[in-house]
C-alpha angles and dihedrals in degrees: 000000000000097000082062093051103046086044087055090036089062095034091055081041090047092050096043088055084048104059096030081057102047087027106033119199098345094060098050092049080039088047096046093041083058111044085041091050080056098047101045091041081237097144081181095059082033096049099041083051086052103059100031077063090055097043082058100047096044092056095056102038 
């Protein structure tokens, strides 16, 4: 059971580099709107952090 949750606590680490790297500052605020809006079963603050995701993805493809 640890080993799960150090394996899904680099992973969540991994993809937050990620998108702070390719995204800057937006995606982080996008990325933390949205995993707050989850976890607090908020679909406003999960939805705001959505789209601003896929504003973001749309204007770099």
């Amino acid at each position: 059971m640890p080993l799960i949750a150090v394996v899904v606590a680099a992973l969540a680490i991994g993809f937050e580099q990620l998108v702070q790297w390719k995204y800057g500052p937006m995606g982080i605020i996008a990325f933390v709107a949205l995993s707050i809006g989850i976890k607090a079963k908020n679909t406003m603050i999960s939805g705001v952090g959505a789209v601003i995701l896929v504003m973001l993805l749309a204007q770099s493809g």
